[in-house]
N, C-alpha and C positions, 0 to 999 in steps of 0.2 A: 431915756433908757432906764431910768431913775423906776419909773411906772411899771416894768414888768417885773411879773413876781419871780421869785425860788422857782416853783417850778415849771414858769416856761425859760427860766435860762439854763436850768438842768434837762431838758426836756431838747432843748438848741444845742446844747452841746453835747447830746447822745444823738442827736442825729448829724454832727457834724464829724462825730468818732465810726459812725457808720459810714458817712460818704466816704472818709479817708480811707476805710477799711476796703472798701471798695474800689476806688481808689487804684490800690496799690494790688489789691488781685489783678485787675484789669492789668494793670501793669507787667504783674509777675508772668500774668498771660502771654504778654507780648514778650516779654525776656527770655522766655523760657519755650516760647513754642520749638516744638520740633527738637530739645532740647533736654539732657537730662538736669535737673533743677538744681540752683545755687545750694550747696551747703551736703551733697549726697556724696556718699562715701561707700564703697565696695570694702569690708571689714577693713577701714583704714585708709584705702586707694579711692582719691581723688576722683570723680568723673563728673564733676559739676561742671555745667555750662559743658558740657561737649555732645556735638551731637551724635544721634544714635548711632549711628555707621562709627566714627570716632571710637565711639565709647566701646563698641564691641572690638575695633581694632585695638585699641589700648589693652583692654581687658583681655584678649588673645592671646597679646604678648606678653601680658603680666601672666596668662596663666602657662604661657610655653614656658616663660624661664622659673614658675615656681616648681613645674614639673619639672625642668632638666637639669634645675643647679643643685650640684650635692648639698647635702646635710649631716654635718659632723656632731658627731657627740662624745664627751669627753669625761672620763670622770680623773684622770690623771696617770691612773692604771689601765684602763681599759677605752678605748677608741673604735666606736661604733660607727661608721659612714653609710649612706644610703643613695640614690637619685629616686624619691618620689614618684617618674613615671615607670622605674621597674619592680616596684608593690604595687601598680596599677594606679594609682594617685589620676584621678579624673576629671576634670573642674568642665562644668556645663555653660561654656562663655555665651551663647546664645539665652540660654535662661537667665543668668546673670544679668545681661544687658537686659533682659526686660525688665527682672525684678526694679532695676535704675530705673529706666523709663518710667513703671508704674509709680513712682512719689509722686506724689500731688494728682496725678491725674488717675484714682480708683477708687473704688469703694464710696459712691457716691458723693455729692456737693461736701456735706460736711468733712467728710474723711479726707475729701482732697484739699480744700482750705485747713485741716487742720495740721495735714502732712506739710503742707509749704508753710506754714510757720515756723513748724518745727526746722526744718529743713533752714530756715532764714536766722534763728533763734538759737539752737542749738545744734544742727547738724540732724542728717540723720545714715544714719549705717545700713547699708544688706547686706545679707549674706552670699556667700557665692555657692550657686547650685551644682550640684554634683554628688555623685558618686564614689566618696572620698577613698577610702581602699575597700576592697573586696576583699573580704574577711581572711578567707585562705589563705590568700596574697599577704595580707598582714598578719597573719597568725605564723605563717613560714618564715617571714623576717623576724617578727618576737622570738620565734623558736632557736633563731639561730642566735641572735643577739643574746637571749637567756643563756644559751648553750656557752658563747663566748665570756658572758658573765662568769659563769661556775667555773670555767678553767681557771681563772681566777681565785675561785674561792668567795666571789661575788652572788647577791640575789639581786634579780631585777623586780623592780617595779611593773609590774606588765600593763597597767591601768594606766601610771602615771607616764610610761615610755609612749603608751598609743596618744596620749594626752601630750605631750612634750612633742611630738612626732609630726601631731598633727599643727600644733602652735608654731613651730621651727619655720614648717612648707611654707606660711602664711606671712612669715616674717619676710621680706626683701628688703636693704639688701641683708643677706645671711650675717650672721653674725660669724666668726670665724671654728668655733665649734660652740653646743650647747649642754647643759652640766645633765649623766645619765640619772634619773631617777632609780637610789638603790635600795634596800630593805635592810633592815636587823637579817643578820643572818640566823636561822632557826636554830643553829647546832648548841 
């Protein structure tokens, strides 16, 4: 062994760092088929290792009770409450479940080896597709919640409340209320 040079033993162990690499694709192949991939994430929510029918049931019922569990907000003085599916609040669970499905397997050989790394390595997160409010729908609750704001003597945030509003839905389980986004008042 003494006899072979640098670089066919750097040469032996690049192609032994490829077989393994191979390897454990194959592998991740079989662990995963039919299967959403170890390490994938719905903004948070779990759906690795589950399969497709699973994962849209799960994902169904996380997006029934994101839409129907109220969402409170509090600033001490003023108490804001909502239920998500009557600002129209939409979550597209069928799109959703694909976008899970598609890790590791799209966007060509490298993209999909690159996503199951990731995926193994560090996680990877989608987003959930939808329709999140329909503007009017949320421009009529801003209006009324600013409105409720100023009886107060309060300015709302109205950037930060669609931004707070939207982060709250997303959170389960609910926190018991969430702090109102409010402004310097102009006067």
């Amino acid at each position: 062994m003494r006899d072979v040079s640098l670089r066919t033993r750097l040469l032996l162990l690049l192609l032994a760092l490829l077989g393994l690499l191979a390897y454990a694709i194959v592998v991740d192949l079989g662990v995963s088929a039919g299967k959403v991939h170890h390490g994938v994430t719905v903004e948070g929510y779990d759906v690795s290792g589950a399969t497709e029918s699973d994962a849209f049931r799960d994902l169904e019922e996380r997006a029934g009770e994101m839409e129907s569990t109220p969402v409170v907000f509090d600033s001490g003085e003023l108490v804001l409450e909502f239920v998500p599916s009557e600002l129209g609040w939409d979550l597209k669970v069928d799109e959703t479940t694909d976008r899970a499905m598609a890790v590791g397997r799209s966007g060509g050989p490298f993209r999909a080896i690159w996503d199951r790394a990731r995926s193994w390595l560090w996680g990877v997160d989608v987003e959930w597709a939808g329709s999140f409010f329909p503007r009017s729908r949320l421009a009529a609750g801003l209006n009324a919640f600013e409105a409720d704001a100023a009886d107060l003597g309060l300015v709302l945030d109205r950037d930060g409340m669609r931004r707070a509003m939207r982060e709250a839905i997303k959170d389960l389980p609910r926190q018991e209320s969430y702090d109102i986004p409010l402004r310097e008042s102009s006067d």
